[in-house]
C-alpha positions in Angstrom: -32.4 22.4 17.9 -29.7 20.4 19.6 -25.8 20.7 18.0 -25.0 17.8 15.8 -21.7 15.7 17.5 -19.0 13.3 16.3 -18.3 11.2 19.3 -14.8 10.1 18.9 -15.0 6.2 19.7 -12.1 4.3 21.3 -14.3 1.1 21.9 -13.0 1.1 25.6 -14.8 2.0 28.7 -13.9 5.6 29.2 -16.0 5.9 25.7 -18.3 3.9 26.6 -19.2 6.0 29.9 -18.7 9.2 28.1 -21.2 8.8 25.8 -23.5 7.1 28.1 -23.1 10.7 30.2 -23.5 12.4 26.5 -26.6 10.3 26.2 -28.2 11.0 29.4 -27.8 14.4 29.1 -29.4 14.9 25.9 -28.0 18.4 25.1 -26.0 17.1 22.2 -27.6 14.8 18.8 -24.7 12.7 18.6 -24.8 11.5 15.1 -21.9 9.6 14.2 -18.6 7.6 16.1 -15.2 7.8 14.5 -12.5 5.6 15.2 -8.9 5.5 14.2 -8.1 2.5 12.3 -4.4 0.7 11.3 -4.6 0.6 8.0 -2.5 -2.4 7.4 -3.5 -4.9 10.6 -7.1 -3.3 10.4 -7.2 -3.2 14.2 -8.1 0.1 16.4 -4.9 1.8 17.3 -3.7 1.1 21.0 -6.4 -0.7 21.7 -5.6 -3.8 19.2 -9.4 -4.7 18.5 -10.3 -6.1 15.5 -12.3 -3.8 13.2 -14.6 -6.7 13.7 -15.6 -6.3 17.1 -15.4 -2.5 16.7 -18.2 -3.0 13.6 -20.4 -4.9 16.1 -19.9 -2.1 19.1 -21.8 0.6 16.3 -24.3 -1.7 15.1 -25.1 -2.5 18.8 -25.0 1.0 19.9 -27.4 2.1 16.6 -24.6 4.9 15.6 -23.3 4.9 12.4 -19.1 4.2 12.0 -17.1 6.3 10.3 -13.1 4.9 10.3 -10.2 6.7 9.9 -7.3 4.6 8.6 -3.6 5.6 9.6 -0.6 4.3 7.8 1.4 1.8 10.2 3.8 4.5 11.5 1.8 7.3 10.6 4.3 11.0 11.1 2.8 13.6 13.1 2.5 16.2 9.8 0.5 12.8 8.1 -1.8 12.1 11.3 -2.3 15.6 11.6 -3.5 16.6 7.6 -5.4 13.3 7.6 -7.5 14.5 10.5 -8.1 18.0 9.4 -9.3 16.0 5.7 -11.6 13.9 8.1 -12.9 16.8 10.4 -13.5 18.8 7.6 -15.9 15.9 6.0 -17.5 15.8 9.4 -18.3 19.3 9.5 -19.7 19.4 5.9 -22.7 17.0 7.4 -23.4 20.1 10.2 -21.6 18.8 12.7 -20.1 21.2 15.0 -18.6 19.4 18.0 -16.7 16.5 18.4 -17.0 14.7 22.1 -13.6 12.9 23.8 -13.4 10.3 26.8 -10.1 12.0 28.0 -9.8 12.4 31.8 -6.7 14.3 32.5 -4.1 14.4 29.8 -3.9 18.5 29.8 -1.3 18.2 26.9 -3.6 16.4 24.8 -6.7 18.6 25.2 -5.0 21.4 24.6 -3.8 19.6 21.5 -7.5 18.7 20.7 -8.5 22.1 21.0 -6.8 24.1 18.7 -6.7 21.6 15.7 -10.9 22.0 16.0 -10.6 25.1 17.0 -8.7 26.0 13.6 -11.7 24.8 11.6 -14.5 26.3 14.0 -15.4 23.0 15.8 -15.6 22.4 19.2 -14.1 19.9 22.2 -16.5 18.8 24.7 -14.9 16.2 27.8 -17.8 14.7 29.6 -15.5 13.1 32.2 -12.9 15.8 32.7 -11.3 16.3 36.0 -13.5 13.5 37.5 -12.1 11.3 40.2 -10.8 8.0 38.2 -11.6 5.6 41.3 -14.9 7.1 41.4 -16.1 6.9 37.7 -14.2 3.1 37.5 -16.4 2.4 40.4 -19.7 4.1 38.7 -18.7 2.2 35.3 -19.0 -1.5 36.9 -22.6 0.3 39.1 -23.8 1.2 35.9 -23.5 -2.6 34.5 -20.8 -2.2 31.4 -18.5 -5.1 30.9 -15.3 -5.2 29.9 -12.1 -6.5 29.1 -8.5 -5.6 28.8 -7.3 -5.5 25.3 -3.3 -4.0 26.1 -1.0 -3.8 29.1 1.5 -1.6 29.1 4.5 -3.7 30.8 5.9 -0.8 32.4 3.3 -0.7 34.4 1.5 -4.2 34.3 2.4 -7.7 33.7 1.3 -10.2 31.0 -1.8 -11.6 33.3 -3.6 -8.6 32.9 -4.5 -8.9 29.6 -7.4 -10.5 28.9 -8.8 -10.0 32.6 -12.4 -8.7 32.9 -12.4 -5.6 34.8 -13.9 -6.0 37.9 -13.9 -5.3 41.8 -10.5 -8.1 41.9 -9.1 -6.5 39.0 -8.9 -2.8 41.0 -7.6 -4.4 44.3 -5.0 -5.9 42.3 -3.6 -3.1 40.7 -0.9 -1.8 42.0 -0.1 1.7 43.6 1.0 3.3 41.0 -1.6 2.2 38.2 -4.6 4.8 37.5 -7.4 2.8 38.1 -8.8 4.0 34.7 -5.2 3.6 32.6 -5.2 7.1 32.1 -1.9 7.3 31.5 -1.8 4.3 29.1 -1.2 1.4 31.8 -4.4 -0.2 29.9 -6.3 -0.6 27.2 -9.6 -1.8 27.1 -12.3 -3.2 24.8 -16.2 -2.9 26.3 -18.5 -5.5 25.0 -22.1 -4.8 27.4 -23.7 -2.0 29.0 -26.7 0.2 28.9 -25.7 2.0 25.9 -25.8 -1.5 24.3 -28.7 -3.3 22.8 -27.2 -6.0 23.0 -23.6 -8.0 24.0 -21.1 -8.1 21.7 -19.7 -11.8 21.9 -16.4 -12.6 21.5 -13.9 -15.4 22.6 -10.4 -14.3 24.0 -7.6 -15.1 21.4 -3.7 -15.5 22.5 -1.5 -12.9 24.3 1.5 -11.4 22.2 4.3 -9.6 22.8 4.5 -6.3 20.9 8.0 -3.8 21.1 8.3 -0.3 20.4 11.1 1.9 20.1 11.2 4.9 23.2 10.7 8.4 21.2 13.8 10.4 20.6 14.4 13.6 22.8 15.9 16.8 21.8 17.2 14.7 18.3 19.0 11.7 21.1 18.0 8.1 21.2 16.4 7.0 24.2 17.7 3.5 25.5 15.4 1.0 25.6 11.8 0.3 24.1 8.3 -0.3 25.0 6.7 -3.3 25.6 2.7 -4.1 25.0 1.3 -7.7 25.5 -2.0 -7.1 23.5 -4.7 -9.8 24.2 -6.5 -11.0 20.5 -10.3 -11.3 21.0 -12.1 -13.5 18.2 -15.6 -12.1 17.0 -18.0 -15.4 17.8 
């Protein structure tokens, strides 16, 4: 019998080639997608999608949703015990692994590991350590679709958002941008594919400006903030 697997669901295109690798395999009975919700704007956090579009992802991917909302500003202590109240639902239905989309982010695995490790679950990274030019490029062979959701303006400029990922879209990021946004240059939001049954169709919505205070460090302020220009996309 194959181990039951929550498949945690971003609704961009590292997901979506993770679980299509997931799927292909066919080691694992991935039973259910969970999804971290804002609570208040009811949109994916990062990512900005509408719980909408993210609703019409599972029912075109035949998976069943499970969302997990976050207060607006959620504390690490409150994002922390309301995943371990989550994971702990999950693996009451005999579920015992949950699958990520993460390329590289060492920190953040490690992070992943232990919380499941505390309650006997385990991480599985289909696309760890794998060249991010090479799986961008294998993405767009494989036929998914889609679009940028969030630019971080550190990195990119407004005119990215809303931009179809394409062959012109990798020759015109610049040098310093991981051509998957692995380190949060870009968000994404992937609406076809061969995990699909069908496209989910959408119209793109305005650009806005969003600003985020810079983290403190060792109990200092940091100057400055972030900014995000998140693209709207409107469920036709």
């Amino acid at each position: 019998m194959k181990p039951k697997a929550v498949f945690n669901w971003s609704s961009g295109k590292d997901s979506a080639l993770a679980l299509y690798k997931t799927l292909q395999e066919n080691q694992t009975e991935v039973t259910t997608l969970l999804t971290s919700i804002n609570e208040e704007f009811q949109r994916i956090s990062m990512h900005g999608v509408h719980v909408s579009l993210l609703e019409k992802q599972a029912e075109s991917l035949g998976i069943p949703l499970i969302k997990m909302e976050l207060p607006k500003e959620p504390s690490m202590d409150e994002y922390r015990d309301l995943m371990n109240k989550t994971m702990s639902e999950i693996q009451a239905m005999g579920i015992t692994q949950s699958i990520f989309g993460d390329i590289f982010l060492e920190d953040l695995r490690k992070y992943r590991e232990e919380q499941l490790q505390s309650i006997g679950m385990e991480a599985v990274f289909p696309l760890w350590k794998k060249n991010t030019t090479d799986l961008i490029h294998e993405f767009l062979d494989l036929g998914f679709k889609t679009v940028v959701t969030c630019v971080n303006e550190t990195y990119l400029d407004k005119s990215f958002a809303g931009r179809i990922i394409d062959q012109d879209f990798i020759r015109d990021l610049p040098k310093n941008v991981d051509p998957c946004g692995e380190n949060g240059e870009f968000h994404t939001f992937t609406f076809d594919g061969p995990i699909f049954k069908e496209p989910v169709q959408f119209e793109i919505g305005e650009t806005v400006k969003k600003t985020y205070p810079k983290p403190k460090t060792d109990g200092e302020d940091q100057e400055g903030e972030y900014i995000f220009w998140f693209c709207d996309l409107k469920l036709k």
